[in-house]
N, C-alpha and C positions, 0 to 999 in steps of 0.2 A: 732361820729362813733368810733374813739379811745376808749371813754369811756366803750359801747356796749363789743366791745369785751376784755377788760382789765376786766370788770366784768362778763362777761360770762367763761374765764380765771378762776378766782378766785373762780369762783360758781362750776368750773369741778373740780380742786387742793379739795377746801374743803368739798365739801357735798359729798363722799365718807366717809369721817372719820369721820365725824360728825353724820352719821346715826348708828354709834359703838360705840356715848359716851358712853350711858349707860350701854351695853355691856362690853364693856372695864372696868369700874368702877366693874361691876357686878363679873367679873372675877377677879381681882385687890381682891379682899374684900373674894372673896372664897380661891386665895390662900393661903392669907395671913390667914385667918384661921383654913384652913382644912392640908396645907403644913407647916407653921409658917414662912414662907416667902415673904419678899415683890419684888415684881415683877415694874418694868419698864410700862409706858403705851406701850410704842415699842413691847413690849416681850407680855403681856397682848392683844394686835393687833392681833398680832399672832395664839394666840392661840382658837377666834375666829372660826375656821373653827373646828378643833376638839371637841369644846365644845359647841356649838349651833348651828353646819349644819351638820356635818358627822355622830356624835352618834347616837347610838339609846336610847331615852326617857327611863328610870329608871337603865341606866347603867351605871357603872362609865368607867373615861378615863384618862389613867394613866398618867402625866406629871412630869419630872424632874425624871425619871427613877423608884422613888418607891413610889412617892404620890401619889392614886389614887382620885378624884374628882366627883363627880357627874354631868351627862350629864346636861346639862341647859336647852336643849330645851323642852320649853313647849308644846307642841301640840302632846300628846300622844292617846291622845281618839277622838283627830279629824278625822271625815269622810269626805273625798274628796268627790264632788260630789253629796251631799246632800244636 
């Protein structure tokens, strides 16, 4: 029973962040190239929501005040509903 819930614990803590490796990585690798800076995983966490949930597809999103970034999210020509 102990066990049960010490693993079901650890499956709530980590499969959140674990469904943003790639994400996080994907961001990490953009700033560093497109800004010329390396970024923290923490700080790359972050910036998740502005760069692959909020933007709109072919825009850029400005971070660290003057580098601007290309939105990430893919699903520009997807139809809902079809």
């Amino acid at each position: 029973m102990i066990f049960l819930s010490v693993f079901m614990t650890i499956t709530l803590v980590l499969g959140p962040t674990s469904a943003y490796a790639g994400k996080v990585e994907s961001i990490q690798e953009v700033i560093e190239k497109e800004c010329k800076k390396k970024i923290s995983y923490e700080q790359a966490l972050s910036m998740i929501r502005p760069l692959y949930l909020t933007c709109v597809p072919g825009t850029k999103v400005t971070v660290y005040d003057s580098c601007q970034v290309k939105c990430l999210k893919s699903n520009a020509g997807a139809v809902i509903g079809r």
